[in-house]
C-alpha positions as a Markdown table, in Angstrom:
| # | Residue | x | y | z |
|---|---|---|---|---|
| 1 | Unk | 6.4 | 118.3 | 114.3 |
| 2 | Unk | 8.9 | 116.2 | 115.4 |
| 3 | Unk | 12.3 | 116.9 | 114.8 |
| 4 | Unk | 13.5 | 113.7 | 112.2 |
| 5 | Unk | 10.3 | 115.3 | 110.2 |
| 6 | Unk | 11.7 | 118.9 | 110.2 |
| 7 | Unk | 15.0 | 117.7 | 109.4 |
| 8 | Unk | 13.8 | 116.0 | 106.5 |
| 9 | Unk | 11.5 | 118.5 | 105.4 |
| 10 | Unk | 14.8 | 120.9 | 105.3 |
| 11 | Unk | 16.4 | 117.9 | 103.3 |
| 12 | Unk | 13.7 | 118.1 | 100.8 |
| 13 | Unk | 13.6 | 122.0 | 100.7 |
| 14 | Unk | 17.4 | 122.0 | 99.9 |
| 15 | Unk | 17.9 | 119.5 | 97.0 |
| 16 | Unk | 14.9 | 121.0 | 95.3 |
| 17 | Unk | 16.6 | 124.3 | 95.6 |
| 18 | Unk | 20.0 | 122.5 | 94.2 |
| 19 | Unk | 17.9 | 121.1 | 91.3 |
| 20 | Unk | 16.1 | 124.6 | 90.4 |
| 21 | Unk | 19.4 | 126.6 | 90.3 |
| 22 | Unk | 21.2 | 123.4 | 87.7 |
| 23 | Unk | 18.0 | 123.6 | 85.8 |
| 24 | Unk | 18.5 | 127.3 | 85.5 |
| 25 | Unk | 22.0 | 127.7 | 85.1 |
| 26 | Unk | 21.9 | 124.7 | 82.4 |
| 27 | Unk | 18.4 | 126.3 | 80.8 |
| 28 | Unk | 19.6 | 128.1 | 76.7 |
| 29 | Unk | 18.6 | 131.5 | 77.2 |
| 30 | Unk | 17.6 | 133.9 | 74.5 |
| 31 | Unk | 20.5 | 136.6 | 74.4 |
| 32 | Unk | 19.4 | 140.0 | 72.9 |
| 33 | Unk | 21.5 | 141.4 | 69.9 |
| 34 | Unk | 24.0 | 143.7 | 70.2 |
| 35 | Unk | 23.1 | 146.8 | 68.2 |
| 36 | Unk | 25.7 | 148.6 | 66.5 |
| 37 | Unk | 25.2 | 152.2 | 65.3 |
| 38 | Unk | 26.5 | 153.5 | 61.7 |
| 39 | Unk | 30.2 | 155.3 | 62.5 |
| 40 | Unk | 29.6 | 159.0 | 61.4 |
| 41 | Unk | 30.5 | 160.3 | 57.8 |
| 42 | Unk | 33.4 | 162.0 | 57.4 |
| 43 | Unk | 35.7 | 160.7 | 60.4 |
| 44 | Unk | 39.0 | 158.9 | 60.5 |
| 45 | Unk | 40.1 | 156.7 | 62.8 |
| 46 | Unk | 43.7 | 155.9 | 63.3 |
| 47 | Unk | 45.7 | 153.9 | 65.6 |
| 48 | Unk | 47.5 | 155.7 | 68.4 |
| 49 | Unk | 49.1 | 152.6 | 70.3 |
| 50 | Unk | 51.8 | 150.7 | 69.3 |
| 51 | Unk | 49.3 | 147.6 | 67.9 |
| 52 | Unk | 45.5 | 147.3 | 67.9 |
| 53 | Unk | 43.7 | 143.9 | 67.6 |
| 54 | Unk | 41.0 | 142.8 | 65.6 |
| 55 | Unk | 39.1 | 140.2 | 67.4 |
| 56 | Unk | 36.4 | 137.2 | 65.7 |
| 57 | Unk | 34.1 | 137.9 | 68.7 |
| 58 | Unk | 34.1 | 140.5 | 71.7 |
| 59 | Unk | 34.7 | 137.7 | 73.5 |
| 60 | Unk | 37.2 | 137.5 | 75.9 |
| 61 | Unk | 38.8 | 134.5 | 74.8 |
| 62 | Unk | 38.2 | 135.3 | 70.8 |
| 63 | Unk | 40.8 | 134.4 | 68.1 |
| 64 | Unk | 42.9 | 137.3 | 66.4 |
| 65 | Unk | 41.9 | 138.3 | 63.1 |
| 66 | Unk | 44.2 | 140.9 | 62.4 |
| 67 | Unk | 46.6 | 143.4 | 63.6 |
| 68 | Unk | 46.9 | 147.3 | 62.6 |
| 69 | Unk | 49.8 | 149.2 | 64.2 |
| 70 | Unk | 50.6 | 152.6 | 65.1 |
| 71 | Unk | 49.5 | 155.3 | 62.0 |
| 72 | Unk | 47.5 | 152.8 | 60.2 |
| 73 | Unk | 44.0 | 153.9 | 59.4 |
| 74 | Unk | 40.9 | 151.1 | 60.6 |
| 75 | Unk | 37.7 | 150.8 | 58.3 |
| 76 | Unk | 35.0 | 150.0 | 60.8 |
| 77 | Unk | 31.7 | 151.1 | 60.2 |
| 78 | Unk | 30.1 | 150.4 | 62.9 |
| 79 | Unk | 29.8 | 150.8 | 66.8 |
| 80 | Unk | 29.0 | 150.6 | 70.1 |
| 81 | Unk | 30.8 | 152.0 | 73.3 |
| 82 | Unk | 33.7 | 150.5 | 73.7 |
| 83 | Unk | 34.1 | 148.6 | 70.0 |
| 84 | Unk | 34.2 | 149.4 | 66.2 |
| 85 | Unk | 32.8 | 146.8 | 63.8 |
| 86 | Unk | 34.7 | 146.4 | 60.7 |
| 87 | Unk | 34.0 | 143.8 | 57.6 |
| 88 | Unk | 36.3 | 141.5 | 56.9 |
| 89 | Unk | 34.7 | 139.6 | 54.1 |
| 90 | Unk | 32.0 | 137.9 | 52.5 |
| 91 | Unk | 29.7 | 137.6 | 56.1 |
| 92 | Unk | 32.4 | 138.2 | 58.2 |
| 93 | Unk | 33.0 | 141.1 | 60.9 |
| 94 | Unk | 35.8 | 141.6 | 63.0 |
| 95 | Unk | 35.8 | 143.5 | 66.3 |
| 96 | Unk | 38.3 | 145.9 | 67.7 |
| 97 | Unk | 38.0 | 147.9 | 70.6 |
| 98 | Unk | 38.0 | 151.4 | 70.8 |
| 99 | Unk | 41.3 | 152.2 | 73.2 |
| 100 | Unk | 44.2 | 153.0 | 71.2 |
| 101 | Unk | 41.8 | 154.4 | 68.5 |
| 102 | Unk | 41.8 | 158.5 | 68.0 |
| 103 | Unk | 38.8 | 159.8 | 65.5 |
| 104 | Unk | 39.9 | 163.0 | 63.6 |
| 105 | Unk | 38.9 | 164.7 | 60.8 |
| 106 | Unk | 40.6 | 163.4 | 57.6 |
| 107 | Unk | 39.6 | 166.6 | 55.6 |
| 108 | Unk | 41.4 | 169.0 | 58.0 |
| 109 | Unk | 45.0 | 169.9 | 58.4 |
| 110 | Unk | 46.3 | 169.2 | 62.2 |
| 111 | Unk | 48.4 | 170.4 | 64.2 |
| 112 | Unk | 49.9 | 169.5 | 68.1 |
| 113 | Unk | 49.4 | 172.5 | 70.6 |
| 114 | Unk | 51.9 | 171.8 | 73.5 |
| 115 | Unk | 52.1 | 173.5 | 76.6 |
| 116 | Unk | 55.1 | 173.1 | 78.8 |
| 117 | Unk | 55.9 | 174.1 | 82.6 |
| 118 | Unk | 52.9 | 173.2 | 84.4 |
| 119 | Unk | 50.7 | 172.3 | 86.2 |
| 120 | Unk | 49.9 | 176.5 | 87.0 |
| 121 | Unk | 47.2 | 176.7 | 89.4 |
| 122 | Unk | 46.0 | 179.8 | 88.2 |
| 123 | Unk | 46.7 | 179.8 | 84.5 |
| 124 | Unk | 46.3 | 176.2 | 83.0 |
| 125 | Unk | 42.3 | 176.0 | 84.1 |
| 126 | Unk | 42.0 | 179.0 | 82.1 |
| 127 | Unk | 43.7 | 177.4 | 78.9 |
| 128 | Unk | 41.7 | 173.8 | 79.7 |
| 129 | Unk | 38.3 | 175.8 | 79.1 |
| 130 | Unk | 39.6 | 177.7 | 76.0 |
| 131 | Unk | 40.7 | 173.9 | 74.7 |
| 132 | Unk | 37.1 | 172.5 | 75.8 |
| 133 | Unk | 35.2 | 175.5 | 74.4 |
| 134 | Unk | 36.8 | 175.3 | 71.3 |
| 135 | Unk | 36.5 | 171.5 | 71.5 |
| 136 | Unk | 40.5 | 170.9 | 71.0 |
| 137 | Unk | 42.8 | 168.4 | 72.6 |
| 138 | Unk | 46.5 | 169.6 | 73.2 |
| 139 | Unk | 49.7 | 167.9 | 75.1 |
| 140 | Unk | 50.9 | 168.9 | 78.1 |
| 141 | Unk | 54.6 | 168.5 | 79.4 |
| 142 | Unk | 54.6 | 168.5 | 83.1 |
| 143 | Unk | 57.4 | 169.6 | 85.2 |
| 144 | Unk | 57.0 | 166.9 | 88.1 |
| 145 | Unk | 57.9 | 169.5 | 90.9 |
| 146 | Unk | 54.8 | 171.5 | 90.1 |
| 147 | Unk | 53.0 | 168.7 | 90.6 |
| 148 | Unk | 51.2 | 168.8 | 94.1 |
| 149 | Unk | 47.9 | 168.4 | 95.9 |
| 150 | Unk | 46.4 | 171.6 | 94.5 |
| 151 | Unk | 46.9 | 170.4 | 90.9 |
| 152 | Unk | 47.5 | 167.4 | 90.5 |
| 153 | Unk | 43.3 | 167.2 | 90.1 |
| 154 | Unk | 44.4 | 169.5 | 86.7 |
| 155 | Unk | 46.4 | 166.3 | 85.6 |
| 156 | Unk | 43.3 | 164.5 | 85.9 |
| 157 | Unk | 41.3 | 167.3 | 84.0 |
| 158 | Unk | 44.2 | 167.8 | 81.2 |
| 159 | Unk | 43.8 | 163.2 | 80.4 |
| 160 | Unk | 39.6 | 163.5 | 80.7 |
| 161 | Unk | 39.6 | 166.0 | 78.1 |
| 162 | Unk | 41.2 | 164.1 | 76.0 |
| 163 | Unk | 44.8 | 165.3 | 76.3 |
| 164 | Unk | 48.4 | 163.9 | 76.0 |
| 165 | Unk | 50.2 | 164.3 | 79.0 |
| 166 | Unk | 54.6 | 164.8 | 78.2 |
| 167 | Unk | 57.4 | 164.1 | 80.6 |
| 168 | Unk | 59.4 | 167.5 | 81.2 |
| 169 | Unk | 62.1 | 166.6 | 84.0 |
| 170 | Unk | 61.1 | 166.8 | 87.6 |
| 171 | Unk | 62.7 | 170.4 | 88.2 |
| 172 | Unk | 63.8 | 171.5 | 85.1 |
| 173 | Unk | 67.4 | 171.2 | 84.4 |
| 174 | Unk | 69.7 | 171.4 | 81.7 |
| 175 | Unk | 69.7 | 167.7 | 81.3 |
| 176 | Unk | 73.3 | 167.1 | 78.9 |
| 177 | Unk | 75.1 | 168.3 | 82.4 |
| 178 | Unk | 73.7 | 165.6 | 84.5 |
| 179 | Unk | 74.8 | 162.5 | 85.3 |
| 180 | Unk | 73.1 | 159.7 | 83.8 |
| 181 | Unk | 71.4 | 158.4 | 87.5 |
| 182 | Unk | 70.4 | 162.2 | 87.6 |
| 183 | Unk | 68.8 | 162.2 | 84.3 |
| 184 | Unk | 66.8 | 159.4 | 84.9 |
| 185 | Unk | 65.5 | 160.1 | 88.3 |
| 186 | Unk | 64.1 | 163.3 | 86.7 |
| 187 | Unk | 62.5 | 161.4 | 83.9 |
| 188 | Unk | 61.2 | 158.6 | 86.7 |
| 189 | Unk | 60.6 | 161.0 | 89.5 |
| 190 | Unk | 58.3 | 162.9 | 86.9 |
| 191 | Unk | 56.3 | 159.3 | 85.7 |
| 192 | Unk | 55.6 | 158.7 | 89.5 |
| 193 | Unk | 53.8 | 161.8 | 89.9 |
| 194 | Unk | 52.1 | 161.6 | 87.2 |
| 195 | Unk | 50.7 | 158.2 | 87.5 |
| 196 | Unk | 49.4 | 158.7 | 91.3 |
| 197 | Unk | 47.9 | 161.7 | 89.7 |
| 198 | Unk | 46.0 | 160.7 | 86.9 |
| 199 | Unk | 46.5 | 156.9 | 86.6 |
| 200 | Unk | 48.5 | 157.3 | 83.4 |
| 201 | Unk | 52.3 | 157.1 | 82.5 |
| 202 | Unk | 53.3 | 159.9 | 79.9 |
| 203 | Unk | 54.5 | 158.1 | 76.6 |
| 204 | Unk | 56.6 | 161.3 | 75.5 |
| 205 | Unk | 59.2 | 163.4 | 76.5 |
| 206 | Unk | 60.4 | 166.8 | 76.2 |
| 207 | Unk | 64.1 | 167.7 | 77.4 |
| 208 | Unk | 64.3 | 170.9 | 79.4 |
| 209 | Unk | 65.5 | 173.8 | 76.9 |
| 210 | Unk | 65.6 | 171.5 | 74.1 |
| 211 | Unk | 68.8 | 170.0 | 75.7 |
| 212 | Unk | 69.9 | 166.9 | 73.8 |
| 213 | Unk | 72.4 | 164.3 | 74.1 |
| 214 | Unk | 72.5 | 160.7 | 73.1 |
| 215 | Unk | 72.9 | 159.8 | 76.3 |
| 216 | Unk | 69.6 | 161.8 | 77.6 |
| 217 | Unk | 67.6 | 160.1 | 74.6 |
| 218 | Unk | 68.9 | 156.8 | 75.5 |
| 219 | Unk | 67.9 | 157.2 | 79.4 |
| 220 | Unk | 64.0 | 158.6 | 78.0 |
| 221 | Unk | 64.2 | 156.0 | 76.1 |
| 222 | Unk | 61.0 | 157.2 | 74.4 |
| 223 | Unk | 60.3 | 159.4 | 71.9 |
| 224 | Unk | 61.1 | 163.3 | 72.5 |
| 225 | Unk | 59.1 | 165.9 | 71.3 |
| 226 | Unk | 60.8 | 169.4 | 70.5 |
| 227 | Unk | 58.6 | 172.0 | 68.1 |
| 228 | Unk | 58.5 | 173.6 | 65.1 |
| 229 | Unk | 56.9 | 177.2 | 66.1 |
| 230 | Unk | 58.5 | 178.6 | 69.0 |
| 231 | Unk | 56.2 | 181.2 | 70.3 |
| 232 | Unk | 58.7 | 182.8 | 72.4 |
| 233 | Unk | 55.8 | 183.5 | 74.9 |
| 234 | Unk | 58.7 | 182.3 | 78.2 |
| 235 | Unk | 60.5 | 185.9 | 76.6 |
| 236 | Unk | 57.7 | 188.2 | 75.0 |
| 237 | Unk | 55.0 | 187.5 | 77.9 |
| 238 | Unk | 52.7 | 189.0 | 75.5 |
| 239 | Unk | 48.9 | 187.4 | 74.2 |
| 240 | Unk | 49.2 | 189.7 | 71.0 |
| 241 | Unk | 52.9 | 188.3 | 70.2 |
| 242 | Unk | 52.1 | 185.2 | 70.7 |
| 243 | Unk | 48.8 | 184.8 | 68.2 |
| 244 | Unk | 50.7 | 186.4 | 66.2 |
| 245 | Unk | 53.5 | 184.1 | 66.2 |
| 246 | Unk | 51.0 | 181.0 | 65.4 |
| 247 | Unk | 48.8 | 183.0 | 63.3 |
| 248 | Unk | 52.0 | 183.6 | 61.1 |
| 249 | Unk | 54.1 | 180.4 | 61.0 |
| 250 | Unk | 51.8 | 177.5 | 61.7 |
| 251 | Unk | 51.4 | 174.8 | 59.1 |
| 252 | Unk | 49.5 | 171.0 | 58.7 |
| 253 | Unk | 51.8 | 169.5 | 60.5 |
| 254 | Unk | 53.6 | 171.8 | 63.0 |
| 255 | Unk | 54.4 | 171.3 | 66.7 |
| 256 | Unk | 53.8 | 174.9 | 68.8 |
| 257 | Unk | 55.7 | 175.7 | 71.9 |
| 258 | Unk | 54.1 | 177.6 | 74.3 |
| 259 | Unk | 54.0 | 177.5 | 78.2 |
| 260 | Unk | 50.5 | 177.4 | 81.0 |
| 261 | Unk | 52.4 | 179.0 | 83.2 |
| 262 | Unk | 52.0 | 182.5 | 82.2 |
| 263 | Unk | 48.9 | 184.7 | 82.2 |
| 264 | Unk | 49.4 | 185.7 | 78.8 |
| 265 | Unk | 49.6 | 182.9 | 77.2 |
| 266 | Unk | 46.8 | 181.3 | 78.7 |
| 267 | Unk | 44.8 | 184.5 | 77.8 |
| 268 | Unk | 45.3 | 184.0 | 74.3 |
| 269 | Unk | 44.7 | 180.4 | 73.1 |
| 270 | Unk | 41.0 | 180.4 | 72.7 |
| 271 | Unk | 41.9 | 183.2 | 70.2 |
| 272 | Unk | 44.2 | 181.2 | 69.1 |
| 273 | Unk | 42.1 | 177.9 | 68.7 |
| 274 | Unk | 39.2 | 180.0 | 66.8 |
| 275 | Unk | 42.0 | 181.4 | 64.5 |
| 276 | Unk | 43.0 | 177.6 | 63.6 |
| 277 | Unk | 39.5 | 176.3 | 63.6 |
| 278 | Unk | 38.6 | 179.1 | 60.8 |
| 279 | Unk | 41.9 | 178.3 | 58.8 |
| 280 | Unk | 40.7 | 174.6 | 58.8 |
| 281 | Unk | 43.0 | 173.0 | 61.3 |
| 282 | Unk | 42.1 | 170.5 | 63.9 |
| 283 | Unk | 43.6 | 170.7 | 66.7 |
| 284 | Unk | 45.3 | 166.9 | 68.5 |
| 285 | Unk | 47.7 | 165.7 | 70.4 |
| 286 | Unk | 51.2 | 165.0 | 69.7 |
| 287 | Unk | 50.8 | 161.1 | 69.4 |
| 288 | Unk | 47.6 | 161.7 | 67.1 |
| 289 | Unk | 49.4 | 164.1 | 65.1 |
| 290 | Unk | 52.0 | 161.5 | 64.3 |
| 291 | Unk | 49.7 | 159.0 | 63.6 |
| 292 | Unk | 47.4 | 160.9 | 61.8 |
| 293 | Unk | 50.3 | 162.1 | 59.5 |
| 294 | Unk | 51.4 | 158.6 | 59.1 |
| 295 | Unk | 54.8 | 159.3 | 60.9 |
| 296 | Unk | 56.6 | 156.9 | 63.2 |
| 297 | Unk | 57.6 | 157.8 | 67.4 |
| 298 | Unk | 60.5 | 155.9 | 68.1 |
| 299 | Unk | 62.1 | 155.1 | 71.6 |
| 300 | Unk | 65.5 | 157.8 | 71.5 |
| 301 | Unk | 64.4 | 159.9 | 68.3 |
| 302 | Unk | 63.8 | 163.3 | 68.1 |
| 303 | Unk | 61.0 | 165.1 | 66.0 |
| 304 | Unk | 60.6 | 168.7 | 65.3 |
| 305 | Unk | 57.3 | 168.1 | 63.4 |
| 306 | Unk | 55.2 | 166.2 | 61.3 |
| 307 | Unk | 54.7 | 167.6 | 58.2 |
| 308 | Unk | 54.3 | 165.2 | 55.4 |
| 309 | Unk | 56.7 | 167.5 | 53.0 |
């Protein structure tokens, strides 16, 4: 063959191939249904971000049907991974997706477990499997200091669990006697390790001791989260006081204090998640508990609790 024929036989291979891939990409193609699956009977869902949209399509470029904000309680019926299906009318479905969405169980009373101090190497793996066995979420507040190569992969267990993850200061100081650079290179020190850690930036705080000040509110410049059932388990070191501490004083509701790092305590909470399971509690994260109990979190407030009395 000589070679103006092979050239043009290349020619001819080419623009056919041009012409089958237009014909292709320009070809309707039959798209399969998307098949949405009933919600389950029986559970809430409530927004835990700040807004939530409600999309015409789940479509990336779909108009805005709606918006629900934090506490506010979404009627979808239906879903799939990553979206709920709600009606919006006569024919008409909106779409929201599933991120910023908790489900809980709207015939229970809740309440926040909270677990300050860590990461512990040795003792918060042991209170992560009492929370999974008993299939409860809880918040940790993280003391940035503690956070290291050796646990840091427990920050990534604590947020795949489904668990809030709190600010507590990067070494734990009496923040009111600092300076206000200090404070916040505590707080941001703290978010830094956290986010290399698990991808995620804590939402809440918890001041060191419970140590307030306007000006250590204004530098969190995010909600702070103090408690409503002190344990005592950082004086008692005891298991036994310490159930018997929630077992006596917990209501729908309440914030617990207790601490990861210490053997006892860690000992004690799947006893203490049974005991709360069996009195009808469900046991959420801080941010779900608010939202759940219709309650507000507010950059440079302080809450004790959410009880709705």
């Amino acid at each position: 063959m000589s070679l103006k024929k092979f050239s043009g036989t290349i020619i001819k291979i080419i623009v056919f191939l041009m012409v089958a891939a237009a014909v292709y990409a320009y070809t309707p193609r039959t798209q399969q249904p998307v098949k949405f699956e009933p919600v389950p009977q029986g559970i809430g869902l409530t927004v835990t971000e700040q807004k939530v949209n409600v999309y015409g399509s789940m479509e990336e470029d779909a108009k805005v049907l709606k918006t629900y904000f934090f506490g506010e309680k979404i009627p979808a019926d239906r879903e799939i991974e990553d979206w709920y299906k709600l009606k919006m009318g006569k024919n008409k479905y909106g779409y929201i997706r599933k991120r910023g969405i908790s489900v809980y169980d709207p015939g229970k009373k809740h309440v926040a477990l909270t677990f300050d101090d860590g990461p512990s190497n040795k003792n918060t793996p042991v209170v992560l499997k009492a929370l999974a066995d008993n299939d409860c979420r809880a918040t940790f507040f993280v003391v940035g200091a503690m956070i290291n190569k050796r646990t840091e992969v427990l920050i990534k267990q604590e947020v795949s669990q489904g668990c809030e993850i709190g600010n507590h200061s990067y070494s734990h100081p009496f923040l009111p006697q600092l300076r206000k650079k200090k404070v916040g290179d505590q707080i941001s020190r703290t978010d830094a390790k956290v986010k290399a850690a698990a991808g995620v930036s804590p939402q809440i705080c918890r001041a060191p001791y419970g140590g307030l000040s306007n000006m250590v509110l204004s530098v969190m410049n995010r909600p702070n989260i103090s408690w409503s059932v002190d344990t005592l388990d950082w004086k008692t070191r005891s298991a036994g006081k310490t159930f018997k501490a929630v077992r006596k004083r917990t209501r729908d509701g309440d914030i617990v204090l207790m601490h990861d790092i210490h053997k006892a305590t860690a000992k004690t909470v799947d006893r203490i998640c049974r005991l709360l399971k069996k009195r009808g509690f469900e046991m959420v994260t801080v941010t779900e508990l608010a939202s759940i109990q219709g309650k507000k979190l507010l950059p440079g407030k302080n809450y004790n609790h959410f009880r709705k009395d």
